[in-house]
C-alpha positions as CSV (number, residue, x, y, z in Angstrom):
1,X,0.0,0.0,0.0
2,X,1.6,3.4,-1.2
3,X,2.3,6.1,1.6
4,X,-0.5,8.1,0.0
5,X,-3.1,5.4,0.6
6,X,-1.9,5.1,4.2
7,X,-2.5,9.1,4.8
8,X,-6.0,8.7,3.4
9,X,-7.2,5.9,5.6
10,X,-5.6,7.6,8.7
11,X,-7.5,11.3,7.5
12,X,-10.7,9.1,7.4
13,X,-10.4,7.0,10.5
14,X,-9.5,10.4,11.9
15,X,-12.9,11.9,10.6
16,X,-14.5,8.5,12.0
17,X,-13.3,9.2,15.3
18,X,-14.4,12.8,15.2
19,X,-18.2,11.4,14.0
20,X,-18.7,8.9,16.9
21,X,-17.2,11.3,19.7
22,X,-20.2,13.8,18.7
23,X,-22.6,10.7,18.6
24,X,-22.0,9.6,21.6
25,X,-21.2,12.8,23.5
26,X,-19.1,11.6,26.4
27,X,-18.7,14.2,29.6
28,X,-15.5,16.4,29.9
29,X,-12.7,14.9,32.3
30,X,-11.2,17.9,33.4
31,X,-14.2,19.6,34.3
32,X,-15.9,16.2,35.9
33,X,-12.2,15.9,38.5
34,X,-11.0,19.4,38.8
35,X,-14.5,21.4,38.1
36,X,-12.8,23.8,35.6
37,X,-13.8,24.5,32.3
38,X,-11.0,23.3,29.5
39,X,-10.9,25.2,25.9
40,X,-12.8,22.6,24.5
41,X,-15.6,22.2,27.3
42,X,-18.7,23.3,25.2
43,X,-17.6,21.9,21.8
44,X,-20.4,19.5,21.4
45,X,-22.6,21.9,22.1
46,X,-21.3,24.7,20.0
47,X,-21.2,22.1,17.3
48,X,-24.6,21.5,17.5
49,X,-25.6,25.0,18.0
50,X,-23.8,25.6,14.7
51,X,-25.7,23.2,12.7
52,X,-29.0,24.1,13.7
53,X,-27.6,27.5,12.2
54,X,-27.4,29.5,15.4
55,X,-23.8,31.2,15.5
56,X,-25.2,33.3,18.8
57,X,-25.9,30.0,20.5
58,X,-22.4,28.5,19.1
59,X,-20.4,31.5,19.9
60,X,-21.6,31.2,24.0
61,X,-20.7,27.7,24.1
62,X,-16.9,28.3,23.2
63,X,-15.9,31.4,21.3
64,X,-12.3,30.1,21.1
65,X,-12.9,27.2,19.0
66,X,-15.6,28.3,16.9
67,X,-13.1,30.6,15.8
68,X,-9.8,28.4,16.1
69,X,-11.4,25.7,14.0
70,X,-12.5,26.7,10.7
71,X,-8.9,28.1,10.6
72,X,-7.4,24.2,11.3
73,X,-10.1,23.5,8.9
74,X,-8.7,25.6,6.5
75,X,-4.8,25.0,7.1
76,X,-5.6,20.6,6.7
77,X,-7.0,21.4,3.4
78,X,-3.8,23.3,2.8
79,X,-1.7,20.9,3.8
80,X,-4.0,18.5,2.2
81,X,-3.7,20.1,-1.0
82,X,-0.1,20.1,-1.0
83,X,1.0,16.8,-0.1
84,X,-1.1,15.5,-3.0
85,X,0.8,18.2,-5.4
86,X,4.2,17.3,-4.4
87,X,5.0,20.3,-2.6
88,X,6.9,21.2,0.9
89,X,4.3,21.1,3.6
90,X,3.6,24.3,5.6
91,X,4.4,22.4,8.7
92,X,8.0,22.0,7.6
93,X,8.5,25.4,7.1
94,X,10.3,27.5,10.0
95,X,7.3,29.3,11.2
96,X,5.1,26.2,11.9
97,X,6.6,25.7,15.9
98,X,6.2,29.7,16.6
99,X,3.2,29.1,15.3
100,X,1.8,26.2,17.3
101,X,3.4,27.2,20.6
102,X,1.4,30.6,20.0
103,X,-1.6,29.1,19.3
104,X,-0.9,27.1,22.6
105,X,-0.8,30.0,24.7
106,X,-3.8,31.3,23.6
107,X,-5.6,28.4,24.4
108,X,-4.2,28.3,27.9
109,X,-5.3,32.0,28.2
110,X,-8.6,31.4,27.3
111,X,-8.7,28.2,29.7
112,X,-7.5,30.6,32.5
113,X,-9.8,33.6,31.8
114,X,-13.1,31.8,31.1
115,X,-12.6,29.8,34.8
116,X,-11.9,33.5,36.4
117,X,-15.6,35.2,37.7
118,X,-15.5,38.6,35.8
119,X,-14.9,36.6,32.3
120,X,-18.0,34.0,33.3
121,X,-19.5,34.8,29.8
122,X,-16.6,32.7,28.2
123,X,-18.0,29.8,30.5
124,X,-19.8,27.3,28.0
125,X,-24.0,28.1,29.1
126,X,-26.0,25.0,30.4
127,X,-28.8,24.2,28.0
């Protein structure tokens, strides 16, 4: 089996994992043990939110990943793109580590501040 074939089935046993982890919509373990909210506490439900069309709705459940995932979105398709052209992958360039450790930190900042009382509207809203 060519390396190419190999990539595809792990993409779609990826995108298989992704479709049973909405289906069957298992609790948060950070939030269940330490009672803090993680950045991705609230996915599920901005997911959900976000196909019955309500950005509003998606936006209060977690504003960091509705924005921070179209943009991953995006960059796979990228990368995507140019693996199957034959071309160096953005994550090989010098700017991919800045990059991720950046995009890190941000998550840890918005983990901190939606757990502190005066940023309580990041909290993910109980339905």
């Amino acid at each position: 089996m060519s390396r190419r074939w190999r990539v595809g089935l792990l993409l779609l046993a990826l995108a298989s994992a992704l479709a049973l982890l909405l289906a069957l919509r298992p609790p948060c373990l950070i939030l269940k043990y330490t009672g803090f909210y993680c950045a991705g506490c609230g996915v599920q439900r901005m997911l959900s939110a976000l196909l019955r069309g309500d950005l509003a709705g998606a936006a209060a459940q977690n504003l960091f990943m509705l924005l921070f995932l179209p943009a991953a979105g995006a960059y796979l398709l990228a990368e995507a793109w140019r693996y199957g052209a034959g071309k160096r992958l953005l994550c090989r360039s010098r700017a991919f580590a800045p990059l991720l450790v950046g995009i890190l930190l941000l998550a840890g900042a918005f983990t901190v501040l939606r757990n502190l009382p005066a940023y309580a509207w990041l909290a993910p809203k109980s339905l």
